[in-house]
mmJSON file of the N, C-alpha and C atoms, coordinates in Angstrom:
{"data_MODEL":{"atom_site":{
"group_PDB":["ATOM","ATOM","ATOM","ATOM","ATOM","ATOM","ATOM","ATOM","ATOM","ATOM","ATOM","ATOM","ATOM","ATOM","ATOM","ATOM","ATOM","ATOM","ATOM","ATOM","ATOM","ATOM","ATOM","ATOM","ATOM","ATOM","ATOM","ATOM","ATOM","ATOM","ATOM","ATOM","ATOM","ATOM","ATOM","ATOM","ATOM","ATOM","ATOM","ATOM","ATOM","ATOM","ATOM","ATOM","ATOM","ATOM","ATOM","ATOM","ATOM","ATOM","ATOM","ATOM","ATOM","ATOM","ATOM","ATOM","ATOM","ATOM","ATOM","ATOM","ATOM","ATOM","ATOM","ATOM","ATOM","ATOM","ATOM","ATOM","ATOM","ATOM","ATOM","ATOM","ATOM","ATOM","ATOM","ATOM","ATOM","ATOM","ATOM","ATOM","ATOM","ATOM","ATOM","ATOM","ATOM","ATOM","ATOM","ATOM","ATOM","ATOM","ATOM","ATOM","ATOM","ATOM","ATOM","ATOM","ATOM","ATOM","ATOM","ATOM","ATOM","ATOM","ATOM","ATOM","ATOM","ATOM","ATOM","ATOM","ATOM","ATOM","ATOM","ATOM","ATOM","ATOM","ATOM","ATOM","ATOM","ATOM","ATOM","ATOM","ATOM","ATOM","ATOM","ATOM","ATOM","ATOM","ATOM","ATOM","ATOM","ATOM","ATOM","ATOM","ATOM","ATOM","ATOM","ATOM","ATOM","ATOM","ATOM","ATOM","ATOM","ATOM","ATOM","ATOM","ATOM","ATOM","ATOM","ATOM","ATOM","ATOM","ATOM","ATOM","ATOM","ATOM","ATOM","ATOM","ATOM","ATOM","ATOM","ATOM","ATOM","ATOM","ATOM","ATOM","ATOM","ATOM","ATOM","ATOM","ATOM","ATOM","ATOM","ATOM","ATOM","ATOM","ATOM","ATOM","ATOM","ATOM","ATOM","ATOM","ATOM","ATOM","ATOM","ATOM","ATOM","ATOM","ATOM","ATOM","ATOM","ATOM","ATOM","ATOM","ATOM","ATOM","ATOM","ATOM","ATOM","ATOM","ATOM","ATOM","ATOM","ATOM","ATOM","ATOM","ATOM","ATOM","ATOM","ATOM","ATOM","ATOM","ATOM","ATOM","ATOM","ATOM","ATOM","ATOM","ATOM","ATOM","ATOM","ATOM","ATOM","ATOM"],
"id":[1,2,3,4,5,6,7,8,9,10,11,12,13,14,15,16,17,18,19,20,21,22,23,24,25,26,27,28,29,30,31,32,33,34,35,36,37,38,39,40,41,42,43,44,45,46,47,48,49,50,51,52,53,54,55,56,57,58,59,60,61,62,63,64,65,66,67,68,69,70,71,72,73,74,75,76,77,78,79,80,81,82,83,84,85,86,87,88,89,90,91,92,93,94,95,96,97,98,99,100,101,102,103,104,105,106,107,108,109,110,111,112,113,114,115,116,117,118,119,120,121,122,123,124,125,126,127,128,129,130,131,132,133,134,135,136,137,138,139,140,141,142,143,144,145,146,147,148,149,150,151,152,153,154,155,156,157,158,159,160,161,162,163,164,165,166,167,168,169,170,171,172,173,174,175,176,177,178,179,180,181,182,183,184,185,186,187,188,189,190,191,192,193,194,195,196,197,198,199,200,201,202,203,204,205,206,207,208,209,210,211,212,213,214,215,216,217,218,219,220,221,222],
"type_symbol":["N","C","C","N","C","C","N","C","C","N","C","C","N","C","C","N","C","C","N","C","C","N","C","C","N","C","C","N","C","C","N","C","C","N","C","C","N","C","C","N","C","C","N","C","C","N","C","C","N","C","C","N","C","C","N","C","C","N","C","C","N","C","C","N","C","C","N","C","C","N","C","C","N","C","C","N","C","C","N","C","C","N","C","C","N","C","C","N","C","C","N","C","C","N","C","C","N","C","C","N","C","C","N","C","C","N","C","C","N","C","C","N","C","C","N","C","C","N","C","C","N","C","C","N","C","C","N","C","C","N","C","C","N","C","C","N","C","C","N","C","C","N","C","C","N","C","C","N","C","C","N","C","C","N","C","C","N","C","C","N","C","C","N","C","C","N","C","C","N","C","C","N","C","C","N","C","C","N","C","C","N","C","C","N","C","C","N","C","C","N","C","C","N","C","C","N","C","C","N","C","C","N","C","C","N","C","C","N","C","C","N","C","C","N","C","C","N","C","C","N","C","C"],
"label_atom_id":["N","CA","C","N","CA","C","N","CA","C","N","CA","C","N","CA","C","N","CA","C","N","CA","C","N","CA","C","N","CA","C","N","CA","C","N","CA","C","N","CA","C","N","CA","C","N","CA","C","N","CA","C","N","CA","C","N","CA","C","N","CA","C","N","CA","C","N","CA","C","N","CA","C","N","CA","C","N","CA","C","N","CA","C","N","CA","C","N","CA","C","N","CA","C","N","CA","C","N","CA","C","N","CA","C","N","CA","C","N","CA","C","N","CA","C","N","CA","C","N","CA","C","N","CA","C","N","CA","C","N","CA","C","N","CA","C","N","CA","C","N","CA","C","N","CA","C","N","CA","C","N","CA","C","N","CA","C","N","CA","C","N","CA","C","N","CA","C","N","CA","C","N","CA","C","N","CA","C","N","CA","C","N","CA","C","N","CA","C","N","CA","C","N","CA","C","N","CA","C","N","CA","C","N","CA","C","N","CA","C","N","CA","C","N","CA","C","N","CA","C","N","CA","C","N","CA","C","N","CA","C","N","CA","C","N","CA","C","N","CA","C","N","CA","C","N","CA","C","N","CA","C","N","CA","C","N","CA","C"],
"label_alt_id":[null,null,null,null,null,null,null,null,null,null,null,null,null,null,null,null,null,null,null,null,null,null,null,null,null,null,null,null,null,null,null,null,null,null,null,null,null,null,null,null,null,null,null,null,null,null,null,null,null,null,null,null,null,null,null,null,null,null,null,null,null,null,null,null,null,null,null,null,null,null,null,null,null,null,null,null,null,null,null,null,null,null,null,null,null,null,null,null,null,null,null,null,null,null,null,null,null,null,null,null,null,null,null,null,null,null,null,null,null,null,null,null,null,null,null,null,null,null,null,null,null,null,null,null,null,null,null,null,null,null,null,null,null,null,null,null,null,null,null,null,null,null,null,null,null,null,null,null,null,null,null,null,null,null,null,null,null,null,null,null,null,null,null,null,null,null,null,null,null,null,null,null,null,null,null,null,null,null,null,null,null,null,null,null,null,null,null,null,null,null,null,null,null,null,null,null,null,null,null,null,null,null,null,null,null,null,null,null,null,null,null,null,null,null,null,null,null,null,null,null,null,null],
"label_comp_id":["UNK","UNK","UNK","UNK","UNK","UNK","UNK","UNK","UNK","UNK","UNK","UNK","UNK","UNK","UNK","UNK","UNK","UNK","UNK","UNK","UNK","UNK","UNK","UNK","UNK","UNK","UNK","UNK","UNK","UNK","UNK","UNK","UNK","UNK","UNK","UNK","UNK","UNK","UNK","UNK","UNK","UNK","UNK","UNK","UNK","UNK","UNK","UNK","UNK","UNK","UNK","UNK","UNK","UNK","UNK","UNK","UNK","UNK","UNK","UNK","UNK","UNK","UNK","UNK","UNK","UNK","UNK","UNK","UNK","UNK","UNK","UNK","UNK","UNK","UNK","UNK","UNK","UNK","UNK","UNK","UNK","UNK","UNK","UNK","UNK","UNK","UNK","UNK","UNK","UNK","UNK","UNK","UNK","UNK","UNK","UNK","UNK","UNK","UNK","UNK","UNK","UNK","UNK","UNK","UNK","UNK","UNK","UNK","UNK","UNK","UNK","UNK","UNK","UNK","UNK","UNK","UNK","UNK","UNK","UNK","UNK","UNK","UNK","UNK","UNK","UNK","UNK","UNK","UNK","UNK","UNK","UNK","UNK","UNK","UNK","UNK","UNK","UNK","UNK","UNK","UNK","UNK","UNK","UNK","UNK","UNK","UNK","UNK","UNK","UNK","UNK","UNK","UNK","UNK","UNK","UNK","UNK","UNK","UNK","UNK","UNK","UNK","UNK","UNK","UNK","UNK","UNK","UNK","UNK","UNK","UNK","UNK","UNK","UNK","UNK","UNK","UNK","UNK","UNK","UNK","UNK","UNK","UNK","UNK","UNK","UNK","UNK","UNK","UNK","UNK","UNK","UNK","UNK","UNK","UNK","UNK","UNK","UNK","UNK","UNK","UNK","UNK","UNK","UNK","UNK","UNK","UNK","UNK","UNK","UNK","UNK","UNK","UNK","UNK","UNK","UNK","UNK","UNK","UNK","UNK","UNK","UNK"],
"label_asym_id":["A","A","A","A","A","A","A","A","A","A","A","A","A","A","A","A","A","A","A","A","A","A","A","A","A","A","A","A","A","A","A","A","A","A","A","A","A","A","A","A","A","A","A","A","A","A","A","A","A","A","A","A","A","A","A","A","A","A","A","A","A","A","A","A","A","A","A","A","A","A","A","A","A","A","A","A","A","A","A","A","A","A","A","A","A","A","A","A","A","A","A","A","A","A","A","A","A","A","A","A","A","A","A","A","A","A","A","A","A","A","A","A","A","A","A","A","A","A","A","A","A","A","A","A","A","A","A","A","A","A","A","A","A","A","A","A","A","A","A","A","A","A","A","A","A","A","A","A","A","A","A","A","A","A","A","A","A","A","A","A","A","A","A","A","A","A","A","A","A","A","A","A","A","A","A","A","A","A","A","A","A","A","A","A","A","A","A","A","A","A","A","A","A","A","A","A","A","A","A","A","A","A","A","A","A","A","A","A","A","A","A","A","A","A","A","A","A","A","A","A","A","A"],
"label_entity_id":["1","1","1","1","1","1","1","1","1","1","1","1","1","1","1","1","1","1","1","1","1","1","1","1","1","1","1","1","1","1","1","1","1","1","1","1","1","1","1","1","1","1","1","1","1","1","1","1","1","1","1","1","1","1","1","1","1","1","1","1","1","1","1","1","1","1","1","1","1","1","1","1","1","1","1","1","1","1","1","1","1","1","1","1","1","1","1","1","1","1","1","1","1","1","1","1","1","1","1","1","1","1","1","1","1","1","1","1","1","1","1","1","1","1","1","1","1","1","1","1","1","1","1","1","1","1","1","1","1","1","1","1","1","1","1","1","1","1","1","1","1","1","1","1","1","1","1","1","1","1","1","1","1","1","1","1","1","1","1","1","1","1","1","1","1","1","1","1","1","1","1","1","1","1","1","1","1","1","1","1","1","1","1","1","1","1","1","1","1","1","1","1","1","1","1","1","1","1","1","1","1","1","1","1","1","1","1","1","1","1","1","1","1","1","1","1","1","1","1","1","1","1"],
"label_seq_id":[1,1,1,2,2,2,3,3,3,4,4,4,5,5,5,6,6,6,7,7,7,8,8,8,9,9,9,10,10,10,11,11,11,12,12,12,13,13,13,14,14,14,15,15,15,16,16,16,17,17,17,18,18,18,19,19,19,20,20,20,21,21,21,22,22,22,23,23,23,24,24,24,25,25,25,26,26,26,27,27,27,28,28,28,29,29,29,30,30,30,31,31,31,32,32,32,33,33,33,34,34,34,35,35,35,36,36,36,37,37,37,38,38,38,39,39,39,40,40,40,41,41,41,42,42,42,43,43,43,44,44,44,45,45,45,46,46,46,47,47,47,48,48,48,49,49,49,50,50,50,51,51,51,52,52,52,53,53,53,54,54,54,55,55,55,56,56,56,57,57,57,58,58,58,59,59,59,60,60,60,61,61,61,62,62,62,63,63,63,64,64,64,65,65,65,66,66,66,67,67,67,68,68,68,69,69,69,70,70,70,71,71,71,72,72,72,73,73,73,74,74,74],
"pdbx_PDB_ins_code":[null,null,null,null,null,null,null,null,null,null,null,null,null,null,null,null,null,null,null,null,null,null,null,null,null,null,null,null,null,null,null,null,null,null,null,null,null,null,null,null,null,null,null,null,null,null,null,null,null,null,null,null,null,null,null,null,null,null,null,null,null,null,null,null,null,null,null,null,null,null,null,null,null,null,null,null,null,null,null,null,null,null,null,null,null,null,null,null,null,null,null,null,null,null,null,null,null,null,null,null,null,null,null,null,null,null,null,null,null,null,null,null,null,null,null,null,null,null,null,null,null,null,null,null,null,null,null,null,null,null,null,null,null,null,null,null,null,null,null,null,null,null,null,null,null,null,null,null,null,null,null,null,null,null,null,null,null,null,null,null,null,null,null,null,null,null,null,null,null,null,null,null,null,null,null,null,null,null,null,null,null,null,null,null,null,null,null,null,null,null,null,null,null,null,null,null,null,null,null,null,null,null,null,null,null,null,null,null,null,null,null,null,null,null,null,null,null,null,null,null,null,null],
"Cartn_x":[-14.759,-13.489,-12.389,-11.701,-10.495,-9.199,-8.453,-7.466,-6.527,-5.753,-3.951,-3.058,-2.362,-1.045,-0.74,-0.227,0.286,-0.577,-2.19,-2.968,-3.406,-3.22,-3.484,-1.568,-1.144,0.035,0.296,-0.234,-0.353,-1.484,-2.393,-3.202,-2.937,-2.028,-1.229,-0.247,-0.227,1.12,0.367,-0.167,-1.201,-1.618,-2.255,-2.657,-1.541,-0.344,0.665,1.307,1.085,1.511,0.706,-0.28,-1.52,-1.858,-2.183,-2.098,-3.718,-4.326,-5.596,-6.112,-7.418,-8.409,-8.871,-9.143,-9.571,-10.555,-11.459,-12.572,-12.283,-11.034,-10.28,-9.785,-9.055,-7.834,-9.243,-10.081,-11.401,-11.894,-12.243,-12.68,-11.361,-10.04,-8.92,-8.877,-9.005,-8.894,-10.089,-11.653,-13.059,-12.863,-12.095,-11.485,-10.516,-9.583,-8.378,-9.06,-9.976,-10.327,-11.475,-11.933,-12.781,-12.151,-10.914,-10.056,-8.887,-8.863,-8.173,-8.769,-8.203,-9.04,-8.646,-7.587,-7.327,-8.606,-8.746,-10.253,-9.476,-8.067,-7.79,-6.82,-6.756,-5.892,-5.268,-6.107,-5.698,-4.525,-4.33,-3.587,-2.11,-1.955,-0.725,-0.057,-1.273,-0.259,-0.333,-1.254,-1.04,-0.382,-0.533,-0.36,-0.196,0.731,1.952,2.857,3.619,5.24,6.435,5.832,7.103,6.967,7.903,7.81,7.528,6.578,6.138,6.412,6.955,6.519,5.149,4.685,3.671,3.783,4.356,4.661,4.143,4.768,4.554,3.288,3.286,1.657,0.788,0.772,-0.245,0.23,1.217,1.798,0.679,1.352,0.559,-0.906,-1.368,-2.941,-3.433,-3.128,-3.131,-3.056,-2.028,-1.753,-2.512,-3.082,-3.657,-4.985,-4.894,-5.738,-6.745,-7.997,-8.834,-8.364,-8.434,-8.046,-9.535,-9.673,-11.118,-11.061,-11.864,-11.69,-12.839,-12.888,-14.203,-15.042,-15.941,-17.502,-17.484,-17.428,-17.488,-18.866,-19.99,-21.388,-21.513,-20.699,-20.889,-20.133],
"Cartn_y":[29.664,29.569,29.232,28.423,27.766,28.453,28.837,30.078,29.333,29.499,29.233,29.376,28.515,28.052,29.102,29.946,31.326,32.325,31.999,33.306,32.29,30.884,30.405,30.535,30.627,31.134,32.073,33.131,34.621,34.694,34.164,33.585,33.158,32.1,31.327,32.713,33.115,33.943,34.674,35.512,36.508,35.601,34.475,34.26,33.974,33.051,32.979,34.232,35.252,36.562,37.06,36.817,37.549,38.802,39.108,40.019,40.395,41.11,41.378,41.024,41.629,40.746,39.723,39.48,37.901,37.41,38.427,38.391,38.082,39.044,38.847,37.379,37.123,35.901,34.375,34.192,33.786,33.529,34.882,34.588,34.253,34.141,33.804,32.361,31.532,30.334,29.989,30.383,29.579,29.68,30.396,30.574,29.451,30.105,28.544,27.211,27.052,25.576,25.042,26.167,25.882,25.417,26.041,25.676,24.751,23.596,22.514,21.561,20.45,19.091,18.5,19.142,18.912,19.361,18.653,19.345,19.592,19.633,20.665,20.873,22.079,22.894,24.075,24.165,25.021,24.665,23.435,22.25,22.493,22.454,22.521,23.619,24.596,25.99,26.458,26.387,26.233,25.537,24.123,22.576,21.271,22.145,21.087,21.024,19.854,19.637,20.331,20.096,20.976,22.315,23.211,24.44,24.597,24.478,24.056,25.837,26.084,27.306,27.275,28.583,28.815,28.282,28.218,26.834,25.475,25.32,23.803,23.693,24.25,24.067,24.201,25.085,24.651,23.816,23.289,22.074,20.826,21.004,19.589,19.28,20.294,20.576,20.665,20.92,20.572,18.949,18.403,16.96,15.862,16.652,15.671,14.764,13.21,12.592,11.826,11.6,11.133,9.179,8.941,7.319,6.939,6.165,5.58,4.041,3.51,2.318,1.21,-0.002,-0.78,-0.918,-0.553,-1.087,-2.2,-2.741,-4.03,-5.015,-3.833,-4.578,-5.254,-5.882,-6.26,-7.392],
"Cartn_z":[-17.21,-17.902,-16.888,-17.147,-16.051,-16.228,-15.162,-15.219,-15.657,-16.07,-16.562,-15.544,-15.517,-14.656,-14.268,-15.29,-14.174,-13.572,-13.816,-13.441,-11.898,-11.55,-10.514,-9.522,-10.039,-9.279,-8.645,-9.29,-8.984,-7.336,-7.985,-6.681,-5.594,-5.829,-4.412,-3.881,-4.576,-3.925,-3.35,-3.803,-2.96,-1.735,-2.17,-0.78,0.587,-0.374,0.532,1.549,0.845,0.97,2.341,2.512,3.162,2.198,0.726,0.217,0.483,1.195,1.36,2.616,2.578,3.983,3.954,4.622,5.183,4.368,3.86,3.372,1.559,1.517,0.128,-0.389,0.925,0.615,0.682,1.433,1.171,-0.191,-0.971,-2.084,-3.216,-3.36,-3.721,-3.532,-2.149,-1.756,-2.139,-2.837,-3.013,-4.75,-5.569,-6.395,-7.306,-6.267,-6.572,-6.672,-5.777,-4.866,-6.45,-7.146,-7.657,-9.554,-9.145,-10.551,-10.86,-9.436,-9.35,-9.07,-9.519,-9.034,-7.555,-7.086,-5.564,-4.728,-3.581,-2.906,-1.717,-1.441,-0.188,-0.809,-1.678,-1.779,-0.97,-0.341,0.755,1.688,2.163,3.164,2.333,1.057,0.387,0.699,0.573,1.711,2.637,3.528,4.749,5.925,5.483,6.57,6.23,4.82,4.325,4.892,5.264,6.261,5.507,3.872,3.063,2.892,2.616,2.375,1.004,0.323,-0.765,-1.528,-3.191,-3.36,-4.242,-4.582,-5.214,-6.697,-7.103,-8.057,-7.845,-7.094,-6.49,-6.049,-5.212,-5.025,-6.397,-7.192,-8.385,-8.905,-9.028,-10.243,-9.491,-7.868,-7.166,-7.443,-7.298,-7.282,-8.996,-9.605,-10.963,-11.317,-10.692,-11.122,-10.247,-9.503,-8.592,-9.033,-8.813,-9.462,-8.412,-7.946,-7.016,-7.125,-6.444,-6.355,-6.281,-7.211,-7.654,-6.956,-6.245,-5.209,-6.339,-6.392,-6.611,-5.836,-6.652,-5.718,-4.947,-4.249,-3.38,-3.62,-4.269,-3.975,-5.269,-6.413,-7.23,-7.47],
"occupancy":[1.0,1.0,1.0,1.0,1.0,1.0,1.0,1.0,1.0,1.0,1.0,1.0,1.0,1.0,1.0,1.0,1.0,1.0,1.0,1.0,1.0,1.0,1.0,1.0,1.0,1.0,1.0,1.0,1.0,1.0,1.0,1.0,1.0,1.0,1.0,1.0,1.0,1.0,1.0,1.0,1.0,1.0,1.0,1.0,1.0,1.0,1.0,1.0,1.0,1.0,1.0,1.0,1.0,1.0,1.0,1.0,1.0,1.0,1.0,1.0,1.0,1.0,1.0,1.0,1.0,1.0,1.0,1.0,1.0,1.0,1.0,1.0,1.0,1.0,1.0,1.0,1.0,1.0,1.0,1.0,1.0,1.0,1.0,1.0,1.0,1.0,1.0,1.0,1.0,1.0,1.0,1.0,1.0,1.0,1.0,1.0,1.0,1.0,1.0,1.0,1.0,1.0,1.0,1.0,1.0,1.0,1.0,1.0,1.0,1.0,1.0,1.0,1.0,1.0,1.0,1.0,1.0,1.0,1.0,1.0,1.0,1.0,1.0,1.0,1.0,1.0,1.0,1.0,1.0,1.0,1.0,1.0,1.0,1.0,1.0,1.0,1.0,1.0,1.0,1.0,1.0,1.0,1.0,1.0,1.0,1.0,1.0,1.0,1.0,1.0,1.0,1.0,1.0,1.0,1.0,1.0,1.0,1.0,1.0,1.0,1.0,1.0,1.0,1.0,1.0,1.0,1.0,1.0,1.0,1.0,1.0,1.0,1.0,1.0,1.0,1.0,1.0,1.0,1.0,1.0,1.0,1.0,1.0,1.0,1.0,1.0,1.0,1.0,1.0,1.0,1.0,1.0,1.0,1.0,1.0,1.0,1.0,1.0,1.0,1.0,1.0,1.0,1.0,1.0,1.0,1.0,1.0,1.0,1.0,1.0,1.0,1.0,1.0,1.0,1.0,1.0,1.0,1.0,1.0,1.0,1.0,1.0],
"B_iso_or_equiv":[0.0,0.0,0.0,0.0,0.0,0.0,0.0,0.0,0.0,0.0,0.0,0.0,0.0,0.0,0.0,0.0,0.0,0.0,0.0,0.0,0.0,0.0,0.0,0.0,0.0,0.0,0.0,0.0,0.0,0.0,0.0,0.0,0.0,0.0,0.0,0.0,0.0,0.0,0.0,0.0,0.0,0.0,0.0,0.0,0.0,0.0,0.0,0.0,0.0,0.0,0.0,0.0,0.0,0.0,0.0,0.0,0.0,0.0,0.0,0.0,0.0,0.0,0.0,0.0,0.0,0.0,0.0,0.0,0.0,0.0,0.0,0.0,0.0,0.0,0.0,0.0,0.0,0.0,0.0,0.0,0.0,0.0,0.0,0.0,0.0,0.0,0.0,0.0,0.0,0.0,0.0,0.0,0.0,0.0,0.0,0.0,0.0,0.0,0.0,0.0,0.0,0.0,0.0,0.0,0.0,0.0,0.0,0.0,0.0,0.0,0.0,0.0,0.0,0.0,0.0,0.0,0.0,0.0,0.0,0.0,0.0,0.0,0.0,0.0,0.0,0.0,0.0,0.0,0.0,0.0,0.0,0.0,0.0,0.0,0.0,0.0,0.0,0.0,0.0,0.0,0.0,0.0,0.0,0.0,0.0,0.0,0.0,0.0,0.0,0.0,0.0,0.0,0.0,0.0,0.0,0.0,0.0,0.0,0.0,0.0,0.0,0.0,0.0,0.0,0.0,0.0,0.0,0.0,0.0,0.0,0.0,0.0,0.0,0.0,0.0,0.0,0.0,0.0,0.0,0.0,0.0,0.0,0.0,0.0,0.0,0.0,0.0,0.0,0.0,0.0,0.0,0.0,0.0,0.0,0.0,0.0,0.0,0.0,0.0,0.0,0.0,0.0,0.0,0.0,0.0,0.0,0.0,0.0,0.0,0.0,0.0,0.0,0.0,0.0,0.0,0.0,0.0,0.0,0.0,0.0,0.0,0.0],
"pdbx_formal_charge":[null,null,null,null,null,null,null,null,null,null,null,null,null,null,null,null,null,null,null,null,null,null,null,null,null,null,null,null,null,null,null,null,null,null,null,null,null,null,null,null,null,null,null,null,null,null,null,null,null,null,null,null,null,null,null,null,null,null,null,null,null,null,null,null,null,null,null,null,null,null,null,null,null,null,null,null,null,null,null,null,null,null,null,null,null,null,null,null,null,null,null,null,null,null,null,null,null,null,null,null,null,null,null,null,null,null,null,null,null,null,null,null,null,null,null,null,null,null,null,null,null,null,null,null,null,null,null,null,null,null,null,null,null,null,null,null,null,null,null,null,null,null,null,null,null,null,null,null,null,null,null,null,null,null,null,null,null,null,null,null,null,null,null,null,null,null,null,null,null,null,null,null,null,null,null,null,null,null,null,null,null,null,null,null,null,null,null,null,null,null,null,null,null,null,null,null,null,null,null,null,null,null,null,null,null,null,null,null,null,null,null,null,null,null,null,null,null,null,null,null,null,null],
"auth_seq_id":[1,1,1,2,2,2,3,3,3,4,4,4,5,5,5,6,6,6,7,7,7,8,8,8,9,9,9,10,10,10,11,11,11,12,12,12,13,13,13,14,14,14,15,15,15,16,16,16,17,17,17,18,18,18,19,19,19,20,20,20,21,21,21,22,22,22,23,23,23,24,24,24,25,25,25,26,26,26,27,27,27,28,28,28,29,29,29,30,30,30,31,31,31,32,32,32,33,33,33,34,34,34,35,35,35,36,36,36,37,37,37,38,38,38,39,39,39,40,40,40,41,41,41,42,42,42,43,43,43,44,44,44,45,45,45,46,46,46,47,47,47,48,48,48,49,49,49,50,50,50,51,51,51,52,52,52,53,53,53,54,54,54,55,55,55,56,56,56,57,57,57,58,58,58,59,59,59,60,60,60,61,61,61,62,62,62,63,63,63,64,64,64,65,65,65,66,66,66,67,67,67,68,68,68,69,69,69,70,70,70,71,71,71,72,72,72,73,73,73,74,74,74],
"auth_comp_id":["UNK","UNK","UNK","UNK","UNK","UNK","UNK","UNK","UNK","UNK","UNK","UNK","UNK","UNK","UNK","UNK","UNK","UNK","UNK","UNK","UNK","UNK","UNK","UNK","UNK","UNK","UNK","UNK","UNK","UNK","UNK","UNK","UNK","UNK","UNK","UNK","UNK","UNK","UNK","UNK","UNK","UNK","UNK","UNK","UNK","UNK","UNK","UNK","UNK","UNK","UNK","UNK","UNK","UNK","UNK","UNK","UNK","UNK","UNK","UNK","UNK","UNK","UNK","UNK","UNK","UNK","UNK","UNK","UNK","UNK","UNK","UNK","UNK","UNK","UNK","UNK","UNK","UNK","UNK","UNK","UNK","UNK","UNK","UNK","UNK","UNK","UNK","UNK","UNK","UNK","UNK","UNK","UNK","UNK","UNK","UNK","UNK","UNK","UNK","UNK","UNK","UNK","UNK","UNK","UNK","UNK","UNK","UNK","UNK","UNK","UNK","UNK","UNK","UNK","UNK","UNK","UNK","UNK","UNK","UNK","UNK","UNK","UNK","UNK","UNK","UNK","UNK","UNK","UNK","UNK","UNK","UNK","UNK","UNK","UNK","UNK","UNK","UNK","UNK","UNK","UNK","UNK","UNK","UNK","UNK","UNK","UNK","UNK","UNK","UNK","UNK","UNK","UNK","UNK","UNK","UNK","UNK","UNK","UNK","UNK","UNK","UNK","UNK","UNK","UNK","UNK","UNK","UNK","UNK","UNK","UNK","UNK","UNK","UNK","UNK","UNK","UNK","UNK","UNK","UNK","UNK","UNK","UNK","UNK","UNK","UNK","UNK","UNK","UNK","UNK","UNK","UNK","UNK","UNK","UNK","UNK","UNK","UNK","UNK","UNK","UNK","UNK","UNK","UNK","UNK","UNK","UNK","UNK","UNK","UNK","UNK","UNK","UNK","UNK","UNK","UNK","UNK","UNK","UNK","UNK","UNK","UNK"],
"auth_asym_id":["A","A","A","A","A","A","A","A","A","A","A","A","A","A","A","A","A","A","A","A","A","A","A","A","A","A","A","A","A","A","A","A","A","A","A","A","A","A","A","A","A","A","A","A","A","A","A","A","A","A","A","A","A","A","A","A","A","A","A","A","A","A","A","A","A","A","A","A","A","A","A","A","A","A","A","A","A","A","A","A","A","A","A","A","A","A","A","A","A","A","A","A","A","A","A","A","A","A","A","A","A","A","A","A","A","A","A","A","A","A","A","A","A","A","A","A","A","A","A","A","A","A","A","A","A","A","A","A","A","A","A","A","A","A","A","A","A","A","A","A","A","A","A","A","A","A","A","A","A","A","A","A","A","A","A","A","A","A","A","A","A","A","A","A","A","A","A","A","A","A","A","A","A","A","A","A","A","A","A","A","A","A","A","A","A","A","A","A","A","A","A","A","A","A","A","A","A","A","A","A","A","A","A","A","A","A","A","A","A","A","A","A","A","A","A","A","A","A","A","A","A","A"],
"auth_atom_id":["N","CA","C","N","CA","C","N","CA","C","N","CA","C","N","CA","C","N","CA","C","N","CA","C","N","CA","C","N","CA","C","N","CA","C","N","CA","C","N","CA","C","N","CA","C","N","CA","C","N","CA","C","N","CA","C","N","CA","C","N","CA","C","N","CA","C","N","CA","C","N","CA","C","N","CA","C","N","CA","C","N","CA","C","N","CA","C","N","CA","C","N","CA","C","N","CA","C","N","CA","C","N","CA","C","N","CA","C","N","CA","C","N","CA","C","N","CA","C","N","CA","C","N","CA","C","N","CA","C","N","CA","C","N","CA","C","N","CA","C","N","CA","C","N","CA","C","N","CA","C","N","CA","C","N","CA","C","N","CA","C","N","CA","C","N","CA","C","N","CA","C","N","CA","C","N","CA","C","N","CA","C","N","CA","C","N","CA","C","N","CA","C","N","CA","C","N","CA","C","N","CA","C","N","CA","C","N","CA","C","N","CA","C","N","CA","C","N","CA","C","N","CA","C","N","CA","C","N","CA","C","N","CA","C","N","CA","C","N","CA","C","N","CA","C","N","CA","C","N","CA","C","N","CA","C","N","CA","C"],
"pdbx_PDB_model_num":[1,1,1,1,1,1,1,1,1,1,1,1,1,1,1,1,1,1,1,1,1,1,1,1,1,1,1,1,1,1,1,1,1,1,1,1,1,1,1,1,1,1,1,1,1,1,1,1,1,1,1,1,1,1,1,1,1,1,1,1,1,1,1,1,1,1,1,1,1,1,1,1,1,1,1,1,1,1,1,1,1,1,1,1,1,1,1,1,1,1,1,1,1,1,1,1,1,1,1,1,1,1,1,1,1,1,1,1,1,1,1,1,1,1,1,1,1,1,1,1,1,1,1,1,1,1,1,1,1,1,1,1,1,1,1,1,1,1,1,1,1,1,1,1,1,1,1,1,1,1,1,1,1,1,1,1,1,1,1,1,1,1,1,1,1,1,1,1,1,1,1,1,1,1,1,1,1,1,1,1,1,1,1,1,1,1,1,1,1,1,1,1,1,1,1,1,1,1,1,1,1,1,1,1,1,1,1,1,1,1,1,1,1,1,1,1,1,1,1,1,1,1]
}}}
């Protein structure tokens, strides 16, 4: 079942927070990672240039779309 906007917010924050151990904020970030279509979600809050809030970061990672390239071999 895929969490809701605000139950993945709650998440970022905690993690933003350091709310837990390492071991905690881990299964929070394998969590998150697993309920957005971003595949480094993590980078948005960690070793983003912007000070992004926990908002933002799920909005981004929510909206984020893979850039599909053409096959070349055809």
């Amino acid at each position: 079942m895929a969490l809701s906007r605000s139950e993945l917010i709650s998440i970022v924050e905690k993690i933003m927070q350091a709310e837990g151990t390492e071991e905690e904020l881990d299964e929070l970030l394998d969590v998150l990672g697993k309920n957005v279509p971003h595949p480094e979600v993590s980078n948005l809050i960690f070793w983003n240039d912007q000070e992004l809030s926990a908002e933002e970061v799920v909005d981004e990672a929510l909206s984020y779309q893979p850039i599909v390239l053409p096959d070349k071999a055809h």
